[in-house]
Backbone as CSV, one residue per row, in Angstrom:
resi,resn,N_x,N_y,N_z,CA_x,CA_y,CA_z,C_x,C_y,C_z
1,UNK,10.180,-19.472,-18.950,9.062,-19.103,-19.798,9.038,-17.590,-19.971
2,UNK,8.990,-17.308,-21.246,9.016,-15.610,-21.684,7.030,-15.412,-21.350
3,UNK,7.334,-14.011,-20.608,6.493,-13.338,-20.450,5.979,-12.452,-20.883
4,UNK,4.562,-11.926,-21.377,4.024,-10.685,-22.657,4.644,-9.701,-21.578
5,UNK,4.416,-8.221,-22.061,4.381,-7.069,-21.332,3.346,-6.481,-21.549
6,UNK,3.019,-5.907,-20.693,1.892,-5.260,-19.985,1.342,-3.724,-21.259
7,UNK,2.444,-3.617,-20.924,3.109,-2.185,-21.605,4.650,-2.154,-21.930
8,UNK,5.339,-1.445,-22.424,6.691,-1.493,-22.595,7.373,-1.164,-21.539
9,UNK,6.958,-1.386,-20.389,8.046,-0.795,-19.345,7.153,-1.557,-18.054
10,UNK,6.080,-2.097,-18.077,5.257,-2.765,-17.243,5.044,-4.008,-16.910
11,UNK,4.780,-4.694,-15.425,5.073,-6.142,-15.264,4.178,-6.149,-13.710
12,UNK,3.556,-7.403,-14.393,2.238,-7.310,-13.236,2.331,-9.182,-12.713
13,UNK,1.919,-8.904,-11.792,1.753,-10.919,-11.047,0.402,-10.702,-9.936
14,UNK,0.142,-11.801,-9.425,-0.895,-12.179,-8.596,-0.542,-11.957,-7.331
15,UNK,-0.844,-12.422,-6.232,-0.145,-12.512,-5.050,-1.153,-13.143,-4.302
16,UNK,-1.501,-14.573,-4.083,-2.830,-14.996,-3.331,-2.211,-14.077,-1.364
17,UNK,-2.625,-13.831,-1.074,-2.461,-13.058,0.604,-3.567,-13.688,1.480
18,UNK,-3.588,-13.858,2.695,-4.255,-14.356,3.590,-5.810,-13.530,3.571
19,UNK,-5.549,-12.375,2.936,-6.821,-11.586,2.940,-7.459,-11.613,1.433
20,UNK,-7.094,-12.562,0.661,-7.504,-12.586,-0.851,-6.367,-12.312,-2.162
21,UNK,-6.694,-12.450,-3.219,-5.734,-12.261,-4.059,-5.265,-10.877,-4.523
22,UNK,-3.844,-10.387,-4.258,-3.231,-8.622,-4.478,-2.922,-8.888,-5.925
23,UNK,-2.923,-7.711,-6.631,-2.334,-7.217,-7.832,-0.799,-6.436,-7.638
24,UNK,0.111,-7.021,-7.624,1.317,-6.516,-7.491,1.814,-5.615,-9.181
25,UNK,2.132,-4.457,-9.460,2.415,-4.315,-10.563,4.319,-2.974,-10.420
26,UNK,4.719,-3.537,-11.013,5.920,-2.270,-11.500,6.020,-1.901,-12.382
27,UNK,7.277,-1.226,-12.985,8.309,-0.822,-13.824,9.564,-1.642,-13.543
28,UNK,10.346,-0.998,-14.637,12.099,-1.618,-14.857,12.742,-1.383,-13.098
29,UNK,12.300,-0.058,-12.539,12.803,0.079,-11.370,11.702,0.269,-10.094
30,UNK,10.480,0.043,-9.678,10.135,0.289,-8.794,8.762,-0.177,-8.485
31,UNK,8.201,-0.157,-7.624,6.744,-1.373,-7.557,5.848,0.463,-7.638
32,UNK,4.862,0.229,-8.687,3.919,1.157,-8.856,2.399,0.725,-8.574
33,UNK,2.138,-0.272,-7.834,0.922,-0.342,-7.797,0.866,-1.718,-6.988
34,UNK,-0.136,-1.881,-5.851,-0.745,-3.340,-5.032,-1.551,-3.123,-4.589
35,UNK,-3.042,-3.822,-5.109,-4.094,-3.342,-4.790,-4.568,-5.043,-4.399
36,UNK,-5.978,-5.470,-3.947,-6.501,-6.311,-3.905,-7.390,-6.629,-5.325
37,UNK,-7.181,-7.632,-5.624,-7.821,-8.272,-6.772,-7.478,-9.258,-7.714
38,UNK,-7.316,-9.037,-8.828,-7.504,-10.651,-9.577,-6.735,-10.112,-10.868
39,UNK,-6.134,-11.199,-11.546,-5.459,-10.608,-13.238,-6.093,-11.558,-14.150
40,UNK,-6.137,-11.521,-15.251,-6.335,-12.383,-16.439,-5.077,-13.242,-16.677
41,UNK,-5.287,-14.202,-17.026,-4.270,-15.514,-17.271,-3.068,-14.643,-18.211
42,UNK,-3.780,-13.819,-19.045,-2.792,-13.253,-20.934,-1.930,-12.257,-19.769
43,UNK,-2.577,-11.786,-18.710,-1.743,-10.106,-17.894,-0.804,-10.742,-16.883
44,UNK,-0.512,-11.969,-16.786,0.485,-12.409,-15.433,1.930,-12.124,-16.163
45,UNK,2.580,-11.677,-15.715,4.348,-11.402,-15.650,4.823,-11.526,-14.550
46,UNK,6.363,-11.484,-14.703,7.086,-11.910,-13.442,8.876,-11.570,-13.659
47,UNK,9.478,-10.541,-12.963,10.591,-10.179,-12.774,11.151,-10.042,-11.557
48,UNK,11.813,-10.322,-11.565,12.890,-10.324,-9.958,12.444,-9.034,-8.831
49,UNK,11.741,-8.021,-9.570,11.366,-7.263,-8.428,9.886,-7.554,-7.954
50,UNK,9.031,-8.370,-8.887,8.203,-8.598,-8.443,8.246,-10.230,-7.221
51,UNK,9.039,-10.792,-7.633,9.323,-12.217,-6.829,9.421,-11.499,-5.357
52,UNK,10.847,-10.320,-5.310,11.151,-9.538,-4.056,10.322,-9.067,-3.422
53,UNK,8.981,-8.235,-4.070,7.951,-7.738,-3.215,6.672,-9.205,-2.952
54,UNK,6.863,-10.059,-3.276,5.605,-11.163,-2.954,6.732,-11.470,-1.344
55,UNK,8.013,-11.906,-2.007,9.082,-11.915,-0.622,8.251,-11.159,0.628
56,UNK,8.801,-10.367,0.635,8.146,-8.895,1.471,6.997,-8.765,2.170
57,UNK,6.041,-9.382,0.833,4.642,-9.382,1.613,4.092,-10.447,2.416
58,UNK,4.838,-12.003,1.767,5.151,-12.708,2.481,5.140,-12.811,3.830
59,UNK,6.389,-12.184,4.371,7.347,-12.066,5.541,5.850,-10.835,6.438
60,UNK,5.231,-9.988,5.534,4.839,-9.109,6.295,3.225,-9.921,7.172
61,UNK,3.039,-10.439,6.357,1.516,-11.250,7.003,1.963,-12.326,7.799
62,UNK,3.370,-12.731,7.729,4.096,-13.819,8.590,3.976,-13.083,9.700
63,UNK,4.546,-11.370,10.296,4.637,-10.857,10.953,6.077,-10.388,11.361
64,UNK,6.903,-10.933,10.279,8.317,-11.072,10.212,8.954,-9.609,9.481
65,UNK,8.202,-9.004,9.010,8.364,-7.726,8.522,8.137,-6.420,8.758
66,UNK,8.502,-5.715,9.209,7.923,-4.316,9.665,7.798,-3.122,8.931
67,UNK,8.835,-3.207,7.812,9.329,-2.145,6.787,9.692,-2.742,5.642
68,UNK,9.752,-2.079,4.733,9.601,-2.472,3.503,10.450,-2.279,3.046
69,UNK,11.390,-2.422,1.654,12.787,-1.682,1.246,12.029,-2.500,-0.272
70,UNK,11.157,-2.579,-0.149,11.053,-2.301,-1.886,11.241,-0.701,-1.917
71,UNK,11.621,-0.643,-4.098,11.742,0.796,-4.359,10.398,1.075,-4.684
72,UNK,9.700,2.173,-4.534,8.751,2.765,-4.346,8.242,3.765,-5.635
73,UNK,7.576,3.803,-6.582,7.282,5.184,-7.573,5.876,5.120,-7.386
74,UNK,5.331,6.090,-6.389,3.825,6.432,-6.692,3.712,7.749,-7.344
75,UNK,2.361,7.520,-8.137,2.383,8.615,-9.598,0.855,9.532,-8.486
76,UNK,2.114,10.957,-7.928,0.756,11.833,-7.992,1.238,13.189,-7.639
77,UNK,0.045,14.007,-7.332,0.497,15.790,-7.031,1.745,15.693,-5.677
78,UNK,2.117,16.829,-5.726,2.855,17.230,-4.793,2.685,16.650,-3.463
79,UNK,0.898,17.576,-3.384,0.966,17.092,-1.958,0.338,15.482,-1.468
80,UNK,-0.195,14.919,-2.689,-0.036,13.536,-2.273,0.983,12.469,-2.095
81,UNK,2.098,13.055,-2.763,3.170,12.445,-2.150,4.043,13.078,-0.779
82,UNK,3.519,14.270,-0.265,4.019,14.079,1.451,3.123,13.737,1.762
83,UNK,2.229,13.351,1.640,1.375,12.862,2.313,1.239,11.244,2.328
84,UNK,1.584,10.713,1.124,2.188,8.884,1.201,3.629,9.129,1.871
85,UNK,4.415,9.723,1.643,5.367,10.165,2.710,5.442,9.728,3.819
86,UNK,4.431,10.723,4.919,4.354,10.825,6.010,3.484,9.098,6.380
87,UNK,2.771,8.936,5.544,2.204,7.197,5.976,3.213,6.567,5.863
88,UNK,4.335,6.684,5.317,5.571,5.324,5.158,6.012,5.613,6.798
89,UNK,5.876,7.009,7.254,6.608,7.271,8.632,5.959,6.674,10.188
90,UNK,4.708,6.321,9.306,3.596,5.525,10.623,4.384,4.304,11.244
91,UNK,4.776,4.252,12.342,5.527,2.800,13.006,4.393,1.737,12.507
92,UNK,5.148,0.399,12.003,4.161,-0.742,11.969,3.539,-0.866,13.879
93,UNK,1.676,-1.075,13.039,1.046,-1.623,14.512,0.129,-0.422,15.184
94,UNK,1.068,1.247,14.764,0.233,2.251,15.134,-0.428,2.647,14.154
95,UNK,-1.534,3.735,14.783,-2.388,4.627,13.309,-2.239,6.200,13.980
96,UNK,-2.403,7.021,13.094,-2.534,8.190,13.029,-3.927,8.863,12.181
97,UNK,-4.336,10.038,13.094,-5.308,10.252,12.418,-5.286,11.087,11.173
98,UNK,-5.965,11.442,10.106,-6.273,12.580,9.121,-5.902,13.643,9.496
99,UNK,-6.219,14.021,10.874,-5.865,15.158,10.869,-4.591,15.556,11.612
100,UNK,-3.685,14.153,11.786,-2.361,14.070,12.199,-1.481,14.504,11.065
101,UNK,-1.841,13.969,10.036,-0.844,14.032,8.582,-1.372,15.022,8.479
102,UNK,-2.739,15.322,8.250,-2.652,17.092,8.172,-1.551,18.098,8.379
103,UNK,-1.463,17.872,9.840,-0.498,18.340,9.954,0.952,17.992,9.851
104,UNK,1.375,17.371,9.403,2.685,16.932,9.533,2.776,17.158,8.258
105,UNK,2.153,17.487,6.912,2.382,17.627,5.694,1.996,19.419,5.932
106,UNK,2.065,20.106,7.232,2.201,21.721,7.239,0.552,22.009,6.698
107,UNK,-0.521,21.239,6.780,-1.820,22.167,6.046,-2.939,21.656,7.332
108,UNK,-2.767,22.320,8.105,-3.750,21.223,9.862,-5.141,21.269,8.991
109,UNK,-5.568,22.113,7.942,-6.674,22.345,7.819,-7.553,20.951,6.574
110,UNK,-6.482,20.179,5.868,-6.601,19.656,4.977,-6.944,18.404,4.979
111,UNK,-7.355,17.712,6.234,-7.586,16.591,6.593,-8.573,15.832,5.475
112,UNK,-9.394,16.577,4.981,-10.356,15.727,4.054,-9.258,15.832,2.518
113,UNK,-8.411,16.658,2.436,-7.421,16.427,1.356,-6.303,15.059,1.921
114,UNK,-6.241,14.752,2.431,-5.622,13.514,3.040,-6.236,12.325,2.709
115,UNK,-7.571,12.511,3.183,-8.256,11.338,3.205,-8.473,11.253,1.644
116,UNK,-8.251,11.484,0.851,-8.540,12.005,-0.969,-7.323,11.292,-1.325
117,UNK,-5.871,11.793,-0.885,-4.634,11.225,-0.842,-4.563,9.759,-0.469
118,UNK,-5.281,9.803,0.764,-4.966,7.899,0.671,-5.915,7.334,0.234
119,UNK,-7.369,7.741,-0.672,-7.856,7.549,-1.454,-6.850,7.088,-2.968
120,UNK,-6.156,7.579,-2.923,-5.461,7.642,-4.397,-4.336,7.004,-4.447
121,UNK,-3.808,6.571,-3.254,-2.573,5.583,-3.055,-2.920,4.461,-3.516
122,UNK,-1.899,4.193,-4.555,-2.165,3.154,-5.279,-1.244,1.840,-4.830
123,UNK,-0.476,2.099,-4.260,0.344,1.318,-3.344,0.315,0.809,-1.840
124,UNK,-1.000,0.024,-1.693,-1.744,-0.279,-0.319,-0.339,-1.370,0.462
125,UNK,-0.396,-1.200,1.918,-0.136,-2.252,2.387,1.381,-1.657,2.820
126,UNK,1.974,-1.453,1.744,3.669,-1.146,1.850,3.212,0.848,1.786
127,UNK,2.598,1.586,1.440,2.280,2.522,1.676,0.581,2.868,2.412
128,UNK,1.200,2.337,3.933,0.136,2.275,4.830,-0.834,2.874,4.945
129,UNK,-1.670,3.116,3.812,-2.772,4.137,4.192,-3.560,3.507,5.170
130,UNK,-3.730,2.273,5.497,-4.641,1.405,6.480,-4.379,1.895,7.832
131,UNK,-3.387,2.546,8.052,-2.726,3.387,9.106,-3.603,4.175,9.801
132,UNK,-4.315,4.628,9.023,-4.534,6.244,9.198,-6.676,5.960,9.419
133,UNK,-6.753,6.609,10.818,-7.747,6.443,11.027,-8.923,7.352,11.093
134,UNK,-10.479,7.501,11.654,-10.587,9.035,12.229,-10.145,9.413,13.403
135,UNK,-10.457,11.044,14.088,-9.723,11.345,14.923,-10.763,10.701,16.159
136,UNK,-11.585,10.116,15.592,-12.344,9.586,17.447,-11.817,8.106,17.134
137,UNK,-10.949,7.832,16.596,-10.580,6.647,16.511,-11.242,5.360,15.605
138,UNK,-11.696,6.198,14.880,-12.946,5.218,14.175,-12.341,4.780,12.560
139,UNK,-12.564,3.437,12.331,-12.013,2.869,11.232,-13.107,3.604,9.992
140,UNK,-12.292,4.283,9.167,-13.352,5.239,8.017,-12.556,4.780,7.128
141,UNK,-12.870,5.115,5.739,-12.450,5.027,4.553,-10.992,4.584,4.108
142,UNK,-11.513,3.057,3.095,-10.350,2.337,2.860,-10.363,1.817,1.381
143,UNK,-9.709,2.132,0.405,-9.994,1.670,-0.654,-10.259,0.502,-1.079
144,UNK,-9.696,-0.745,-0.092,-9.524,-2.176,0.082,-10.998,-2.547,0.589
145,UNK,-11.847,-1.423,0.982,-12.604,-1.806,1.955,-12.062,-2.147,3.832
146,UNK,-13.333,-1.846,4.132,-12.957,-1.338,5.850,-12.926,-2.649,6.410
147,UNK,-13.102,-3.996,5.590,-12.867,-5.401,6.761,-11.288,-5.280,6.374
148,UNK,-10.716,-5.345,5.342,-9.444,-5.083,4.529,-8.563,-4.486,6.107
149,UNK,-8.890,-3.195,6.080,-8.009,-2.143,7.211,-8.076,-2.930,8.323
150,UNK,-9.484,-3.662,8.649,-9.593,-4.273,10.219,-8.696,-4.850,10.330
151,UNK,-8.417,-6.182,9.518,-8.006,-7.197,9.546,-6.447,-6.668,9.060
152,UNK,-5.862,-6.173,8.543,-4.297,-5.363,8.564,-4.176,-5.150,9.996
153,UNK,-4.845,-3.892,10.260,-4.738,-3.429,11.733,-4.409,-4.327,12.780
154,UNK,-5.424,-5.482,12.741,-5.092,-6.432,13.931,-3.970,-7.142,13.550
155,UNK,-3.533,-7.844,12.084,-2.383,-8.315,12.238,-1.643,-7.687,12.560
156,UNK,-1.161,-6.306,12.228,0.020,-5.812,12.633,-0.265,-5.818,14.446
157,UNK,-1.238,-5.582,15.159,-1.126,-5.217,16.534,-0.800,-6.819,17.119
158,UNK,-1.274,-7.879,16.711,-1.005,-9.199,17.049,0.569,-9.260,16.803
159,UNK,1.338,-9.130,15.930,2.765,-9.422,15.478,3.455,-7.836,15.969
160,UNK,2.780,-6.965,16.281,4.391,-5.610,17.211,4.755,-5.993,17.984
């Protein structure tokens, strides 16, 4: 079955997940977007890289996955991409705080620019912002919402 396009270079599918239904979306080469939510019947598409990342996510709520090898294009400034960067570098299962990537992206002072950054990651789940916690250890700000992060968090600590 032929599928509309999104856009001329765009291709979006569903993904029901144990935590509700994801919006998986790409390009010709790379997954640009997985958020939690819902599509319209006319917006469903489906290409071999999207089959690969449902694969993926699959395997990852199985607990069978730790890392990801989808290709990756998130659209943003400089320093929000070392800063999705440094979250791909989080081991599955651990978190780091704001003001860990602070520093590890060289700015110790920028921690609320971080938290802005994984505000803006549009690529949840496979670009772990759920990772990243406060520094007293406290589950804060999640675009998915904070039961979203809980419930990541513990799967991954149940399956390391």
């Amino acid at each position: 079955m032929k599928h509309p396009k999104l856009r001329s270079d765009t291709y979006s599918c569903e993904y029901l997940s144990p935590l509700g239904p994801i919006v998986i979306t790409c390009d010709n080469e790379a997954l640009t977007s997985l958020s939690f939510g819902t599509l319209t019947e006319e917006n469903r598409l489906d290409i071999l890289l999207l089959k690969q990342a449902r694969k993926e996510i699959d395997e990852y709520f199985l607990g069978m996955r730790k890392e990801f090898t989808l290709p990756l294009k998130p659209i943003g400034s400089e320093f929000q991409q070392k800063v999705w960067y440094q979250l791909q570098q989080i081991p599955y299962g651990e978190t780091r705080s704001y003001a860990d990537i602070a520093y590890l992206v060289d700015n110790p002072k920028a921690f609320r620019a971080v938290g802005l950054a994984n505000n803006r990651n549009k690529i949840g789940i496979i670009i772990p912002c759920h990772r990243v916690i406060g520094k007293d250890g406290s589950l804060v700000g999640y675009a998915g919402g904070l039961s979203f992060k809980q419930k990541l968090l513990e799967l991954e600590r149940k399956y390391r």
